[in-house]
PLY file of the C-alpha trace (Angstrom):
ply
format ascii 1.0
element vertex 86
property float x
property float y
property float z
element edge 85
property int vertex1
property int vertex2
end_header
22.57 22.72 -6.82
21.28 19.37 -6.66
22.21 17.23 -9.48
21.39 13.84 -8.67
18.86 11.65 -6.31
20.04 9.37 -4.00
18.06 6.43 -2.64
19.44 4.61 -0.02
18.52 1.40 1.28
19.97 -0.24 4.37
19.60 -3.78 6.06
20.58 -4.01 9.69
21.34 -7.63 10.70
20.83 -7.03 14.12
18.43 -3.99 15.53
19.24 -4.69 18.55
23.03 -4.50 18.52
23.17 -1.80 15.64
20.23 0.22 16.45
22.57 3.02 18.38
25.44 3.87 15.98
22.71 3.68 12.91
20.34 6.19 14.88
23.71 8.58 15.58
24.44 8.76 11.84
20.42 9.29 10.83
20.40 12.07 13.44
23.62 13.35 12.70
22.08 13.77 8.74
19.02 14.26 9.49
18.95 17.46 7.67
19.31 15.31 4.29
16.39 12.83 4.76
13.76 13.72 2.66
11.98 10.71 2.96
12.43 8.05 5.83
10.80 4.28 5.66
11.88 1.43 7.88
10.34 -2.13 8.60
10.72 -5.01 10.08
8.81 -8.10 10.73
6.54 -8.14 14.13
3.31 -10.73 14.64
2.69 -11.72 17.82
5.34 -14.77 18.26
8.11 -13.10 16.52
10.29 -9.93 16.58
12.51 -9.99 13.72
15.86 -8.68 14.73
16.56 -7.83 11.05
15.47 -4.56 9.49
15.12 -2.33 6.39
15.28 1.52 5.96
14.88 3.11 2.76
16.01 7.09 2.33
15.59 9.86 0.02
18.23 12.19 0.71
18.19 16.12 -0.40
21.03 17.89 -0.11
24.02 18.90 -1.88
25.97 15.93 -3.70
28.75 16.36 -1.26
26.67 15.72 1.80
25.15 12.54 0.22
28.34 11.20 -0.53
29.54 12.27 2.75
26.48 10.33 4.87
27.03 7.15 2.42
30.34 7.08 3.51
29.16 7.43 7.31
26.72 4.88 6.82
29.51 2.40 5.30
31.19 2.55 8.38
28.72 1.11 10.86
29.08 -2.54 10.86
26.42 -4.98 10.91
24.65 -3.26 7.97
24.17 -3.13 4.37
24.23 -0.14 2.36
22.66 -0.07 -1.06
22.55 3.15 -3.33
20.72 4.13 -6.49
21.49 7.35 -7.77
19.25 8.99 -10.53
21.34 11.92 -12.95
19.60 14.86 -14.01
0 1
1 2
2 3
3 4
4 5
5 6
6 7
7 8
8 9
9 10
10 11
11 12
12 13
13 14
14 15
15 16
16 17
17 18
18 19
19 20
20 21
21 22
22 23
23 24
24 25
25 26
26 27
27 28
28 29
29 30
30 31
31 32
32 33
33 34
34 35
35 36
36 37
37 38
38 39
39 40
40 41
41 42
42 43
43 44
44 45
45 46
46 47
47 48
48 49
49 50
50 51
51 52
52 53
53 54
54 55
55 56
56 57
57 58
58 59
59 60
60 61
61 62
62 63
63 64
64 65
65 66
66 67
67 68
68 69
69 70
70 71
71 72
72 73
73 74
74 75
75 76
76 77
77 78
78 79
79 80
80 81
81 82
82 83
83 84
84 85
């Protein structure tokens, strides 16, 4: 049973050189991912090649703790979790 919420937050320096091994951990959990809300900033002279993606995760607290770990891996990002106790 689910015990605690996990919301994830994650800055990636560089979309273009992180992109891949990010996506490969989001798919590989994709099961978990409640909720899913990424950014960036895009007008029409500018591309930013910084990002943010904000999670929910479901799951078991195992799994979460298991895809956090994944995620802290993956260089060029920043991982930031707040977990809310039932």
């Amino acid at each position: 049973m689910k015990t605690e919420i996990n919301l994830i937050s994650i800055k990636v320096l560089d979309r273009i050189k992180e992109a891949g091994r990010l996506q490969q951990a989001l798919s590989k959990y994709s099961s978990l991912i409640n909720t899913r809300f990424g950014y960036h900033e895009l007008n029409d002279l500018k591309c930013s090649r910084t990002g943010l993606i904000i999670l929910e995760l479901r799951g078991t607290d195992k799994e979460s703790h298991d895809f956090i770990e994944n995620l802290q891996e993956i260089g060029g990002i920043i991982v930031k979790v707040m977990t809310f106790k039932n």
